[in-house]
N, C-alpha and C positions, 0 to 999 in steps of 0.2 A: 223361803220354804226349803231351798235346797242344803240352807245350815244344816237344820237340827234333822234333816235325812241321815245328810253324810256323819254328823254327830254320833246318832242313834245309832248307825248303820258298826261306824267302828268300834265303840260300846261295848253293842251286848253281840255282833260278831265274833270280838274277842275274848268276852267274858266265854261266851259258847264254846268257840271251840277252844280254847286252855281247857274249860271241862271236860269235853268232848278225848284231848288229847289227856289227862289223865287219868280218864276214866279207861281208857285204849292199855296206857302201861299197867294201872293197877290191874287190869284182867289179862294182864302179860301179852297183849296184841303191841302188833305194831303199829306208831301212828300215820306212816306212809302209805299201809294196805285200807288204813280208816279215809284218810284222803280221796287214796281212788276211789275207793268206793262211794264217798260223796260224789266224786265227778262221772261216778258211771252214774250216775243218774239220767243225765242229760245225753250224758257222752259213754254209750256201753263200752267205748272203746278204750277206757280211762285205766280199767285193769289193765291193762298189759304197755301201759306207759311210761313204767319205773318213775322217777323223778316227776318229770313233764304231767305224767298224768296225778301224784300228788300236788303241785302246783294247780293245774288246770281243779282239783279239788276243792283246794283252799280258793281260787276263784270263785267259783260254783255258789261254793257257802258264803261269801260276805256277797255274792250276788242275790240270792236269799234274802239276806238281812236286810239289802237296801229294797226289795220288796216289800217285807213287813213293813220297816221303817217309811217308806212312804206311806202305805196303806195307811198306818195310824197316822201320821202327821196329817192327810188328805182328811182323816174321817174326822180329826180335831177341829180344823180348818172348818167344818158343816157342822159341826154336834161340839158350839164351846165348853159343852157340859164335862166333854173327857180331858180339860185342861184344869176345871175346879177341883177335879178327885182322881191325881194320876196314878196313886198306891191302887185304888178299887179297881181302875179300869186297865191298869198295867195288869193287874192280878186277871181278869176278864178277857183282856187281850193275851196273855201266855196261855189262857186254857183253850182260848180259839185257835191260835197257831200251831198248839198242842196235837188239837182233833184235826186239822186241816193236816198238818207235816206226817202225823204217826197214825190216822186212822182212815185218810185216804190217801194221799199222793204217794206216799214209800210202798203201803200195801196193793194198790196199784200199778207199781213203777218196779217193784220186785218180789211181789207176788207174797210177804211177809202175812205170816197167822195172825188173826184176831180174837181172842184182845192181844195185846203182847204180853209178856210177863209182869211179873207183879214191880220184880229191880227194875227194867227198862220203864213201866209207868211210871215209877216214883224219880227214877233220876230222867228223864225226858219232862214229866211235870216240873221236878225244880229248877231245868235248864228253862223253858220256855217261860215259867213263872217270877223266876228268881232274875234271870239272867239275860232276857229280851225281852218282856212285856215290861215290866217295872222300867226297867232304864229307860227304855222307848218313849214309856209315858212321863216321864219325870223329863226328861231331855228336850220333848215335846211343850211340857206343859212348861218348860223356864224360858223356852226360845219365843212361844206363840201365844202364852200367858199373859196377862196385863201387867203394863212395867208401871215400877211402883219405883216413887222417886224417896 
């Protein structure tokens, strides 16, 4: 069980945030102040951490990841169903971590308007969709799958 976690986990972590960091330059940000501000999530004290609090950032978020990544791998483990169809329910799963990450916990945790904008919906749907529900599930479903000789 704890493979295709840690699999999953470094994956579509780093699918995400590669996104996450070019999405940062193409809108001329920096990807440093994007970090802290991942790690102020948990940690408000993350802004004013230069380096350390980028780091403790990039921690943050593959800690994230190996949350989802369990979650699905646990809910495969009871429902073999989301190992026969891991495109459908990778797609199912980015739309839930979707609504969970960007329409409570962030709007919650920094007080962000709802809905959000139209560019943040479409590239937050293709990261969650594209880029940690699919892999999750595909990664899942090769590890905990029936092995076929």
């Amino acid at each position: 069980m704890l493979k295709p976690i840690a699999i999953a986990t470094a994956v579509a972590g780093t699918l995400d945030i590669l996104f996450a960091m070019i999405l940062t330059v193409f809108f001329g940000r920096e990807i440093g102040n994007m970090l802290r501000y991942v790690g102020s999530g948990p940690f408000p004290q993350a802004t004013e951490m230069g380096t350390n609090g980028a780091i403790l950032g990039l921690l943050v978020h593959f800690a994230l990841m190996a949350i989802m990544a369990a979650v699905y791998v646990i809910a495969a483990q009871r429902m073999p169903a989301l190992l026969q169809r891991p495109i459908q329910w990778g797609v199912l799963y980015g739309l839930a971590t979707y609504v969970v990450m960007n329409w409570l916990l962030v709007p919650m945790r920094f007080d962000t308007p709802l809905p959000p904008n139209p560019l943040s919906m479409a590239t937050q749907l293709f990261a969650h969709i594209v880029l940690v529900g699919i892999p999750m599930a595909l990664i899942t479903a090769r590890h905990l799958g029936p092995r076929t000789v």
